[in-house]
C-alpha positions as CSV (number, residue, x, y, z in Angstrom):
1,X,5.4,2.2,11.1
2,X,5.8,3.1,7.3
3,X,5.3,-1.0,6.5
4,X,1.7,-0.4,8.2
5,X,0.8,2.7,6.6
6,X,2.0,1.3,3.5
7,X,-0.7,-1.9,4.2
8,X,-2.9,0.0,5.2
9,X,-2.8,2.2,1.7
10,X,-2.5,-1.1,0.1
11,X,-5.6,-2.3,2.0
12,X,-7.3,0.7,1.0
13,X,-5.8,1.0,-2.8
14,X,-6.3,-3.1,-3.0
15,X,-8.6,-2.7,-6.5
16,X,-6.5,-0.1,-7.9
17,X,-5.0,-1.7,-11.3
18,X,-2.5,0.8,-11.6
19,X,-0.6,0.4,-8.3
20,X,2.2,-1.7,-7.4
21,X,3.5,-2.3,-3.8
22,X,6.7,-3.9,-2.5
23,X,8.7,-4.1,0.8
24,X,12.3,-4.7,0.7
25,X,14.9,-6.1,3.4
26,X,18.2,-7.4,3.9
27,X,17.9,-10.2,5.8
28,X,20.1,-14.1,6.2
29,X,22.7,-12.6,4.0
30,X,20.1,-12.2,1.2
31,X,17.9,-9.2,0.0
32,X,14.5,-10.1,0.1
33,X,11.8,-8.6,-1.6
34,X,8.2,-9.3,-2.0
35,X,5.8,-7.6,-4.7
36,X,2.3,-7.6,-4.4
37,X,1.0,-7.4,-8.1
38,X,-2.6,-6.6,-8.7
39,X,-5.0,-8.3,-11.4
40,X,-4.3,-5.7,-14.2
41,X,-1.0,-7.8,-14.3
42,X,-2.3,-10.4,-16.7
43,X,-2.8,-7.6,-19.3
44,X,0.6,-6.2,-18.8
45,X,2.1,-9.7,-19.5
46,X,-0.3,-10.3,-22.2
47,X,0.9,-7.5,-23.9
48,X,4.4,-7.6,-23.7
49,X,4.2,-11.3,-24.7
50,X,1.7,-11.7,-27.6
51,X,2.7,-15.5,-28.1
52,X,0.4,-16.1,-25.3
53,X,-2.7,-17.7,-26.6
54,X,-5.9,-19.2,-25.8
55,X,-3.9,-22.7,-25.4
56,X,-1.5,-21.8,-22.6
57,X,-1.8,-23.4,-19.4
58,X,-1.4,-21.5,-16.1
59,X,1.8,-22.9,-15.6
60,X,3.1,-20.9,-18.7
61,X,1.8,-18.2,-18.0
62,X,3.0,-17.5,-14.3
63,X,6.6,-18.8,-16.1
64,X,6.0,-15.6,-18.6
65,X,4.9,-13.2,-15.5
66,X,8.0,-14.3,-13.4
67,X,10.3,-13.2,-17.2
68,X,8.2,-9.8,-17.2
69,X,8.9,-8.7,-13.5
70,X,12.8,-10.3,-14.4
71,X,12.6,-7.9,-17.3
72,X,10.8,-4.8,-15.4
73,X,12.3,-4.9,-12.1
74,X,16.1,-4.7,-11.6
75,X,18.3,-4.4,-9.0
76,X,22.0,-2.9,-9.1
77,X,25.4,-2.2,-7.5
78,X,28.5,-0.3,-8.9
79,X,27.5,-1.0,-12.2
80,X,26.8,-5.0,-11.8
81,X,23.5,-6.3,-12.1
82,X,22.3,-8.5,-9.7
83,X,19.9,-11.6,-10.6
84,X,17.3,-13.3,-8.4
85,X,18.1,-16.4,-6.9
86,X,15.0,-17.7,-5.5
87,X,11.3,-16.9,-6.5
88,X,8.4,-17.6,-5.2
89,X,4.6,-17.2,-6.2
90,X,2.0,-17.0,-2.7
91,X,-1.7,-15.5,-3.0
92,X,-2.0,-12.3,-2.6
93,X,-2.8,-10.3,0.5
94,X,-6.4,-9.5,-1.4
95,X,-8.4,-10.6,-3.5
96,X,-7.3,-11.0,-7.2
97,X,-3.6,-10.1,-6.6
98,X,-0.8,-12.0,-6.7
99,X,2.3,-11.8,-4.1
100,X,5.8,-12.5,-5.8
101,X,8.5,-13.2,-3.2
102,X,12.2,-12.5,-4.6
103,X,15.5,-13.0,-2.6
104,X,18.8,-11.3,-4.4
105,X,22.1,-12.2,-3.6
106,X,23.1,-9.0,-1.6
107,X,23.2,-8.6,2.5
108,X,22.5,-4.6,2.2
109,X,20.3,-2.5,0.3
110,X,22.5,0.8,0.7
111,X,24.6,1.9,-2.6
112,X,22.0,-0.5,-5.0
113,X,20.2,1.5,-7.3
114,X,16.8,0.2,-8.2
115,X,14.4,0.0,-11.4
116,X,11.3,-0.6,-11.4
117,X,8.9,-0.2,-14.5
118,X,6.5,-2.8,-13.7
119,X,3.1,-1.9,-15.9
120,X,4.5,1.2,-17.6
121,X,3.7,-0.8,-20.7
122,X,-0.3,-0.3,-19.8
123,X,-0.3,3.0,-17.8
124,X,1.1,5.8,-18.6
125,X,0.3,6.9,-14.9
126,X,1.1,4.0,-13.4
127,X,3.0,3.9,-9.6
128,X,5.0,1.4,-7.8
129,X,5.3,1.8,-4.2
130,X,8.4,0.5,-2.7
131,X,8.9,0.5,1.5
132,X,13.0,-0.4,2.3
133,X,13.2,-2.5,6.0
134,X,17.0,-1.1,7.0
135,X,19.2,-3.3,8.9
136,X,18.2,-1.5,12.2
137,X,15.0,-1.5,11.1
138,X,14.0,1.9,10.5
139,X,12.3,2.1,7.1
140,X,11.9,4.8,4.3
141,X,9.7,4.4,1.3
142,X,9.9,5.9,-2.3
143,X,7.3,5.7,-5.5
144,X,8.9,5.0,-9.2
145,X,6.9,6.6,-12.0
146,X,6.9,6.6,-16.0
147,X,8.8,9.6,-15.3
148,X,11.5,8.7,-12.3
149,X,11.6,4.6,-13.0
150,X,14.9,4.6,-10.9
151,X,15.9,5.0,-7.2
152,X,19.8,5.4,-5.8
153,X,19.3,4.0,-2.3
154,X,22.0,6.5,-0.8
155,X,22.6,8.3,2.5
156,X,21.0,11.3,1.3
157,X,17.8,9.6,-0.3
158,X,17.3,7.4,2.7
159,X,17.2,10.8,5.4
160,X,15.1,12.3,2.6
161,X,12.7,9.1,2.9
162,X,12.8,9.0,6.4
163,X,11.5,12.5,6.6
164,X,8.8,12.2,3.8
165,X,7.8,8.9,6.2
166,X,7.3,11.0,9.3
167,X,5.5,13.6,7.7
168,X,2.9,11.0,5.7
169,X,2.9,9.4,9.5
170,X,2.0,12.7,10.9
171,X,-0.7,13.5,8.0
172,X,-2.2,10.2,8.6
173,X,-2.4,10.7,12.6
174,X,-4.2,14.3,11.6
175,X,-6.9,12.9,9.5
176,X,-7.3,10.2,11.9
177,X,-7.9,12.7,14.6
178,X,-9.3,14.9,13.1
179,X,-12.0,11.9,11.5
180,X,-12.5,10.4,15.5
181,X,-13.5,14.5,16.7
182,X,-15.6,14.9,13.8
183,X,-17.9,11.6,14.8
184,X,-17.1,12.5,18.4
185,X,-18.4,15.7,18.0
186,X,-21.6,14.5,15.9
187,X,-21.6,11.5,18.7
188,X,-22.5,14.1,21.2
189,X,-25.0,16.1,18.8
190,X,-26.8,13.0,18.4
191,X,-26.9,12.0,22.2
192,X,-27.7,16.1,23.0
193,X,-30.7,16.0,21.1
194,X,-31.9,12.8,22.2
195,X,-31.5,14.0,25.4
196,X,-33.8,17.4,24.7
197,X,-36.3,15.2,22.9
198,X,-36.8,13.0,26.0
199,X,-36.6,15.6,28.2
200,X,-39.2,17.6,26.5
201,X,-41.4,14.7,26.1
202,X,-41.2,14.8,30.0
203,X,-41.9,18.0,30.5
204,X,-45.3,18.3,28.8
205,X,-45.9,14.7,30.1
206,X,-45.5,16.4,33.6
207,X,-47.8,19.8,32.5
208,X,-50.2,18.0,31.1
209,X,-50.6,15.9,34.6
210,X,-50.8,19.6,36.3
211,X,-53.4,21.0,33.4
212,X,-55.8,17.6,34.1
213,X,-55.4,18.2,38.2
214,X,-56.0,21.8,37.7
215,X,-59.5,21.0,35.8
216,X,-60.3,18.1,39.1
C-alpha cells in the first residue's frame, strides 16, 4: 500500500526538480533498488563534474551520472560498504525522468544503514523519498534531507515507518473521502436545483394553461 501511495505522490510530484524517489527490496539474494531521478539531474551532474562540455556524447554523460549517484548514494553494514553490482538505465515512469535500477550484493535490508545525498549539491531543500519492500512484504518509507542524509534500517525505525505509513494511509483515505462527499454533496445541489428549475418551469407551464382556460 505505501509503494502505491508513494506512485501515486510520484505521479502527482512527477515535475518537481527537487524530489527523488526510490523503492528498495531484498529479493534473489540481491538488494534491489530502483531510483527514479527527475530532469533537474543533468544540472546536478553538470555541476559536480565541470569537465563535462559541449563535446560529450550521451554515452559519457549517463557514464558520469551512474559515478554521481555511486558517489551520492551509499549503502552500509557493520562498518563495510557495499558496492553495486549491476546497473541499469530504463526511461523513466514520466516524462523527462530517468529510472536507475541498482542491485547490491546483500539478501536483507535490516541492520544496513543508508545515505542518500543525491542533489544536495543544487538544493538546499532538496528530498529523497525512499519506500523499503520487507521480506514479508510489509513496507515502511523514510525521506533523507540536507539535514538527516542518513537512515539506520533497525527494528525500532522500521515500527516507527510502519506507523508513519498507516497514518499517511489513513490521511490519504480522509482527503479522499472527504474530496468524493464534497462533489457528492455539490452532485446533489446541482441535480436539486435542476430539479426545482424544471419543476417550476412546469408549474407555470400548467397555470398559465389554467389562466388561458379561465379567459375561454
Amino acid at each position: 500500500m505505501c509503494l502505491i501511495l508513494l506512485m501515486l505522490t510520484s505521479a502527482v510530484l512527477a515535475h518537481n526538480p527537487s524530489k527523488t524517489y526510490m523503492t528498495m527490496k531484498a529479493q534473489n539474494g540481491q538488494l534491489q533498488v530502483q531510483l527514479e531521478l527527475p530532469w533537474s539531474i543533468t544540472e546536478a551532474v553538470k555541476k559536480e563534474f565541470p569537465e563535462i562540455g559541449d563535446n560529450t556524447s550521451k554515452e559519457e554523460f549517463m557514464e558520469f551520472v551512474f559515478e554521481y549517484v555511486v558517489r551520492n548514494f551509499k549503502i552500509s553494514k557493520n562498518g563495510i560498504e557495499y558496492q553495486i553490482i549491476k546497473s541499469e538505465f530504463l526511461p523513466g515512469d514520466h516524462s523527462h525522468s530517468t529510472t536507475l535500477e541498482l542491485s547490491f550484493p546483500l539478501k536483507t535490508i535490516k541492520g544496513t544503514q543508508i545515505i542518500n545525498t543525491l542533489m544536495f549539491n543544487l538544493n538546499e531543500k532538496q528530498k529523497n523519498y525512499h519506500t523499503i519492500i520487507l521480506q514479508d512484504d510489509t513496507e515502511f518509507s523514510f525521506i533523507s534531507t540536507k539535514k538527516y542524509p542518513q537512515f539506520f534500517v533497525t527494528e525500532n525505525a522500521i515500527n516507527k515507518g510502519k506507523n508513519n505509513s498507516l497514518l499517511l494511509i489513513f490521511s490519504l483515505m480522509f482527503v479522499l473521502i472527504s474530496v468524493s462527499l464534497f462533489w457528492k454533496s455539490k452532485s446533489m445541489t446541482v441535480i436539486k436545483n435542476s430539479f426545482r428549475k424544471v419543476l417550476k418551469e412546469r408549474q407555470l407551464k400548467i397555470f398559465g394553461n389554467l389562466g388561458t382556460m379561465d379567459k375561454m
